[in-house]
C-alpha positions in Angstrom: -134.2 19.7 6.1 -130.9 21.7 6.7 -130.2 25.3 5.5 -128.0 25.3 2.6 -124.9 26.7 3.2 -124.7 30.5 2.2 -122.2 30.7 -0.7 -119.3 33.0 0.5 -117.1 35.1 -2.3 -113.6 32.9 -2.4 -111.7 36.8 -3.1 -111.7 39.7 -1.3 -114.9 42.1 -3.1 -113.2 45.0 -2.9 -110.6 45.8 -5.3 -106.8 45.8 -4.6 -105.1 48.7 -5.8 -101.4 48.9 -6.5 -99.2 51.1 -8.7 -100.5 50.8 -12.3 -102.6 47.7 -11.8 -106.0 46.3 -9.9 -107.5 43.6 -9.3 -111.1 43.0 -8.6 -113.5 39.9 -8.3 -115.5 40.1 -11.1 -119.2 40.1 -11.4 -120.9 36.6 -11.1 -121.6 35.3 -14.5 -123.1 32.6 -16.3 -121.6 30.3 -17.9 -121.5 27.0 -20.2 -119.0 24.9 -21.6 -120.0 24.1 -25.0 -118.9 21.1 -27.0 -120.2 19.3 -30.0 -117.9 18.5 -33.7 -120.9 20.5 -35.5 -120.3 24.2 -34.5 -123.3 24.8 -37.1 -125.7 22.8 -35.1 -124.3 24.2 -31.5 -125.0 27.8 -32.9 -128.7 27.0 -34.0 -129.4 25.5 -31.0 -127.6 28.8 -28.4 -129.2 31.1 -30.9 -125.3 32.3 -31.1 -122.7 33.0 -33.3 -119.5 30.9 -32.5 -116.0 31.6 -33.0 -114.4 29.3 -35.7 -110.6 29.9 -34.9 -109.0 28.5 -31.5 -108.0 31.3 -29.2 -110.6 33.9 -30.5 -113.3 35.7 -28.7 -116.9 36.4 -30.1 -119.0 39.1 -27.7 -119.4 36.2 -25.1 -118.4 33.0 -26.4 -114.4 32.0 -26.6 -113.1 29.4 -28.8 -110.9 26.9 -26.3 -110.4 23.9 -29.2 -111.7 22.1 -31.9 -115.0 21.6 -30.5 -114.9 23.7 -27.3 -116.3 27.0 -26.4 -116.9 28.8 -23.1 -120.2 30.5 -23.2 -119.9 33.6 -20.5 -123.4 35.9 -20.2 -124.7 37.8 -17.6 -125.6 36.3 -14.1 -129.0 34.0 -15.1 -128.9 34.1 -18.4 -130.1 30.4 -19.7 -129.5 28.7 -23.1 -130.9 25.5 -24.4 -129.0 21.8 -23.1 -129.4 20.2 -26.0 -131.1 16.9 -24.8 -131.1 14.3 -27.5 -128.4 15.9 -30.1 -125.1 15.0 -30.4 -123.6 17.9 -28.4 -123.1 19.0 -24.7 -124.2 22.2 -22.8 -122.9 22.3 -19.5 -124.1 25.2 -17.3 -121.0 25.5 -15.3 -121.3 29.1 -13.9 -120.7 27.8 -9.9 -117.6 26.2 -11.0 -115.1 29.1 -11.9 -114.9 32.8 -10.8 -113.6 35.7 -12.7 -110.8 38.0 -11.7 -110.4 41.5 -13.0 -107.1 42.6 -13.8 -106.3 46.0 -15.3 -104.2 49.0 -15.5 -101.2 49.8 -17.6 -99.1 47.1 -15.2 -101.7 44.0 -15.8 -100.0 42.8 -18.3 -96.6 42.5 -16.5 -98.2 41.2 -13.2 -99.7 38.4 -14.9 -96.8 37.6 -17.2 -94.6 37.4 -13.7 -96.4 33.7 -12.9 -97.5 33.0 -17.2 -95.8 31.2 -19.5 -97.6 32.7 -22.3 -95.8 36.0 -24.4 -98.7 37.8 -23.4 -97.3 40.8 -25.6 -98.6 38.9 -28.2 -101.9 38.3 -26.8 -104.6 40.5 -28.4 -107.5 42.3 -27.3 -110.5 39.4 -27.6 -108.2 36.8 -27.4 -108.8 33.9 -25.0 -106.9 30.8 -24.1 -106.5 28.2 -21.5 -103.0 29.2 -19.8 -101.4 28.8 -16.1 -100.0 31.4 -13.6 -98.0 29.5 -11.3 -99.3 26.1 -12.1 -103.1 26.9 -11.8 -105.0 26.3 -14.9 -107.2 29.6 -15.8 -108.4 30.9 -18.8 -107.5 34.3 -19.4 -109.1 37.0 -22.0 -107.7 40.1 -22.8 -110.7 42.6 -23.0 -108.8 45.9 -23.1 -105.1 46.8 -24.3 -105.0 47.0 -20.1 -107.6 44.5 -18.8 -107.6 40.9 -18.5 -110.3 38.8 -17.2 -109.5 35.5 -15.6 -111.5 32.7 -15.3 -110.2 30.4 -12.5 -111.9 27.6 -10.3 -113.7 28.7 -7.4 -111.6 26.4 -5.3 -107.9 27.6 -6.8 -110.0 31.9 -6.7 -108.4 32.4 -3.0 -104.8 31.2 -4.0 -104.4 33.2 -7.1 -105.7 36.0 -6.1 -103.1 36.0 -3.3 -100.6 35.1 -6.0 -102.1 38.5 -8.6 -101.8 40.7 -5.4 -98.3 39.6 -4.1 -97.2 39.9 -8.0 -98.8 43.2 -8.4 -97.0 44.1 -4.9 -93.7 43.1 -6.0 -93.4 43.6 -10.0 -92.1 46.3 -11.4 
């Protein structure tokens, strides 16, 4: 049997600092995408509170839609899949990475590639979004610190897109 292939970080690990902003890989995390139309069920079965409006955060679940939440917990943390109810648990936590980005500029780095008013963005929010065409899901965590949760695959491009911004915004 072969070796599996050793998993290799898809951004630099150590931080890049610029004037008034960084950005940092963020630790590895767990996560789950959550779906099911009865929240009440969902949250008896995770043994977790969820979020009821769209765009809010609760500790470490975020509300994406109707019937969608992004479960995000420490690195092996494990919930219940749900087998045989009407809802889906996904663990999903190789899929996406997270990219730190804070500092009294984050806001205007990321808003240099986001179509979102992030001014209006508060602190827990979280919402699907783009910078420069990538889908991510960003969530403010700070006045200055915004985590965002983009595909392993897409990682390497926008964090080459964060750092030029942060390079190059003023």
């Amino acid at each position: 049997m072969a070796d599996a292939p050793a998993r290799t970080d898809p951004a630099p690990t150590d931080p890049g600092t610029f004037e008034g902003v960084t950005i940092a890989l963020g630790a590895p995390l767990a996560r789950y995408s959550l779906r099911g139309r009865d929240a009440k069920a969902l949250a008896e079965l995770i043994g977790r509170k969820l979020p009821a409006k769209i765009g809010s955060s609760d500790g470490d679940i975020c509300a994406l839609g109707p019937d969608e939440w992004l479960l995000r917990a420490p690195s092996g943390t494990t919930i219940p899949d749900g087998a045989g109810l009407p809802l889906a648990v996904v663990d999903i936590s190789e899929r996406a990475v997270a990219l730190v980005v804070e500092g009294p500029r984050a806001e205007a780095v990321l808003q240099s590639g986001c179509p979102r008013n992030l001014g209006r963005f508060a602190v827990g929010e979280a919402r699907r979004t783009v910078f420069e065409g990538i889908e991510m899901i960003l969530l403010r965590t700070a006045p200055d610190q915004f985590e965002v949760d983009v595909w392993r695959s897409f990682a390497p491009y926008l964090h080459l897109a964060l750092t030029t911004a942060a390079s190059h915004t003023r």
